[in-house]
C-alpha positions as CSV (number, residue, x, y, z in Angstrom):
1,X,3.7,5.2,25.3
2,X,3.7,5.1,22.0
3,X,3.5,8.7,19.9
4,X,1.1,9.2,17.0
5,X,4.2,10.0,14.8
6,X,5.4,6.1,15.9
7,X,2.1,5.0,14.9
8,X,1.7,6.0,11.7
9,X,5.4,5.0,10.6
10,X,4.6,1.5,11.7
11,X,1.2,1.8,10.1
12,X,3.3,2.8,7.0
13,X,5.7,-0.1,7.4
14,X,2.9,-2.5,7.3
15,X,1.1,-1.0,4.6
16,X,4.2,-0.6,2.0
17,X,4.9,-4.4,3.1
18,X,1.4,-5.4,2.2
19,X,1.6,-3.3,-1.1
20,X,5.2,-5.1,-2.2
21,X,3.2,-8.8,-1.9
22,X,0.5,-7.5,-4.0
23,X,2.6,-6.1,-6.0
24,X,4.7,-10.2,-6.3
25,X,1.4,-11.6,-6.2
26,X,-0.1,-10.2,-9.1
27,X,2.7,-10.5,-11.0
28,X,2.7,-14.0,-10.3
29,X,-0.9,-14.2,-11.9
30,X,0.1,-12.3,-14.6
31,X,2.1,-15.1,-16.0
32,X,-0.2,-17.9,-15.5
33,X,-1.4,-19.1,-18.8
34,X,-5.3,-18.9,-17.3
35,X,-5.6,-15.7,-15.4
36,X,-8.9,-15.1,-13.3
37,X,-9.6,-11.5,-14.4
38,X,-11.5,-10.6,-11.4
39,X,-9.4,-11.7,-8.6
40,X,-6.9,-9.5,-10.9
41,X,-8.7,-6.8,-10.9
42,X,-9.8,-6.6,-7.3
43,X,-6.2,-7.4,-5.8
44,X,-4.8,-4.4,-8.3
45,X,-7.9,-2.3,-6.7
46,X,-6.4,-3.4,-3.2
47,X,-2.8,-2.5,-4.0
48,X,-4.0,0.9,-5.2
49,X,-5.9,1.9,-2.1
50,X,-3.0,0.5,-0.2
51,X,-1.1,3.0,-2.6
52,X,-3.5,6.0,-1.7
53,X,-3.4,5.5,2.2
54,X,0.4,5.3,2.1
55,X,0.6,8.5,0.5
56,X,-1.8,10.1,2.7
57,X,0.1,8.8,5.6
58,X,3.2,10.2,4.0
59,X,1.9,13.0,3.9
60,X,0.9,13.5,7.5
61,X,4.3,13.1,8.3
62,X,5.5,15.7,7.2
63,X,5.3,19.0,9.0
64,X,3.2,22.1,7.6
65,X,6.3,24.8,6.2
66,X,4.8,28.3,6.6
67,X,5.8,29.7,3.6
C-alpha cells in the first residue's frame, strides 16, 4: 500500500511533467506570427497554478525542523 509520502512524489512527477509541456507549448505559440492572446493567457494561468501546487507539495515533503 501505497504511503502518502509516495503519493505526493508521483503527484509531483505528474505535475512538473505537465508544467514542462506548458511551458514547450506556449513557447511554441509564442512564435507563431498570429497568437490567440487568450488561449495564451489562460495556458500561462494553468502553468502557474501548476507552478503553485508544485511548491506546496514540495513543501509538504519536507519535514518540520524544530529549531
Amino acid at each position: 500500500m501505497p504511503s502518502a509520502n509516495d503519493e505526493n512524489l508521483e503527484k509531483l512527477h505528474q505535475l512538473r511533467l505537465e508544467h514542462s509541456d506548458l511551458n514547450h507549448i506556449i513557447e511554441l505559440l509564442q512564435e507563431q506570427p498570429v497568437v490567440d492572446q487568450l488561449q495564451l493567457r489562460r495556458l500561462k494561468k494553468r502553468k502557474l497554478l501548476i507552478k503553485d501546487i508544485i511548491t506546496r507539495l514540495e513543501s509538504q515533503l519536507i519535514p518540520d525542523l524544530d529549531a
